[in-house]
C-alpha positions in Angstrom: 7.7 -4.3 -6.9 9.9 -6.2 -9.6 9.5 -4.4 -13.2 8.3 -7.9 -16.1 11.0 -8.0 -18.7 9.5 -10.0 -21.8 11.9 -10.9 -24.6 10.4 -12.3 -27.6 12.7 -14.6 -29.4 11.9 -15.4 -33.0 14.9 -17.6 -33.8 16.7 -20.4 -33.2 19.5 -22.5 -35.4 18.8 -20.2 -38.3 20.4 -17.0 -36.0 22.3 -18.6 -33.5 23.2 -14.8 -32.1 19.7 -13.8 -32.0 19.0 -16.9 -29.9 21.3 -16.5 -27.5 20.7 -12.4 -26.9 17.7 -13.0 -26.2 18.5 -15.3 -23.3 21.4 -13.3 -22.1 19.1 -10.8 -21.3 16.8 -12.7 -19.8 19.5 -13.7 -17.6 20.6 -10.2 -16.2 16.7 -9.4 -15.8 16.4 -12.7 -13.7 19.4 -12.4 -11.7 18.7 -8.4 -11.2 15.3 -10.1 -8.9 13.1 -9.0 -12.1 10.2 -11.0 -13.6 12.0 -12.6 -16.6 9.9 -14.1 -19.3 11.5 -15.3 -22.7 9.1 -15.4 -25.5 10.0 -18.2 -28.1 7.4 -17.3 -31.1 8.2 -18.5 -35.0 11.7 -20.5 -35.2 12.1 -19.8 -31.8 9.5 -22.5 -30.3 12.0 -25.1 -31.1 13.9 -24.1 -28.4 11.6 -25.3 -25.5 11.8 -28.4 -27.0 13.8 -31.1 -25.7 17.4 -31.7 -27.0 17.0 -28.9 -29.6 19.3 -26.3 -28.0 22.4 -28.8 -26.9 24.4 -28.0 -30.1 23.6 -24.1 -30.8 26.7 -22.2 -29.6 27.5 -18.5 -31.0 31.4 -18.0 -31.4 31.8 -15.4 -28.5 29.2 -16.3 -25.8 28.4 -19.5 -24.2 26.8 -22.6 -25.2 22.9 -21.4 -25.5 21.4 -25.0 -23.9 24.5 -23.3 -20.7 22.4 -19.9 -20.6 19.1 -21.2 -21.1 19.7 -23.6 -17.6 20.9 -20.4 -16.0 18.0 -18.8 -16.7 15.5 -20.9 -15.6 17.8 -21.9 -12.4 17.5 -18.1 -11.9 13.8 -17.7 -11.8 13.1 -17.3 -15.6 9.9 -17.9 -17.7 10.5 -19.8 -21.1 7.2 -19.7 -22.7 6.5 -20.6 -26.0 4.1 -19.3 -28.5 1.2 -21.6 -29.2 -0.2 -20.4 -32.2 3.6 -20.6 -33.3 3.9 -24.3 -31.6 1.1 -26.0 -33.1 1.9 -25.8 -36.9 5.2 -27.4 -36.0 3.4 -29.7 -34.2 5.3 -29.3 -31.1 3.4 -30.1 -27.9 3.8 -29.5 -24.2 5.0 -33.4 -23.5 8.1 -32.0 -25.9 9.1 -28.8 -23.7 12.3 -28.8 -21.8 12.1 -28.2 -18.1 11.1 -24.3 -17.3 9.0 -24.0 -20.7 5.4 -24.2 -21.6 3.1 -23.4 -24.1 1.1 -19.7 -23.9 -1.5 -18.3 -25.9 -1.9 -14.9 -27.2 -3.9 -13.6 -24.3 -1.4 -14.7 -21.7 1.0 -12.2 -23.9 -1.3 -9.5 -24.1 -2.0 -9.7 -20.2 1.5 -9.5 -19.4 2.2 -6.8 -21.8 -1.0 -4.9 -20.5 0.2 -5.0 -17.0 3.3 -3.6 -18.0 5.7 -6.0 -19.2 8.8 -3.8 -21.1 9.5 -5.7 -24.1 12.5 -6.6 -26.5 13.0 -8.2 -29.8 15.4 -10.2 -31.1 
């Protein structure tokens, strides 16, 4: 049985580096044929939104919007934290392809069942 790798990610153009980590690792849980889940919660729900991620690229890894389509091509989760999404008023017809909006519970399941967690 494939472990759940949940990486909360609680940035986005204000840490570029952060952002992208936390997809990188995403990425070698995926593509090691584990459960990947990226949590976007804060700053970091902007980048399930469409368009948002195009221009965000760290000096030393690739473009994140590059990543992020790997991920989700690989079998990764993108879900976005709706207690984080709806003050910013960002909605589920705004989420890029692979993303949706969670709630808490859905976390706390995951996390209950096992999930081994990271921040970034």
């Amino acid at each position: 049985m494939a472990a759940t790798i949940l990486t909360n990610c609680t940035h986005a153009k204000d840490d570029p580096e952060r952002a992208t980590l936390s997809f990188i690792v995403g990425n070698v849980a995926a593509s090691a044929d584990q459960r990947a889940i990226v949590l976007l919660t804060i700053e970091g729900v902007w980048l399930a939104t469409k368009n948002y991620a195009d221009d965000i690229h760290k000096e030393g890894f690739q473009p994140l919007r590059e990543i992020m389509d790997s991920f989700v091509s690989t079998g990764g989760e993108i879900w976005a934290c709706g207690a984080c999404a709806k003050p910013r008023g960002i909605t589920e017809d705004q989420m890029i392809a692979g993303a949706k909006i969670v709630t808490a519970a859905m976390v706390v399941e995951a996390l209950a069942k096992g999930a081994a967690s990271l921040s970034f």
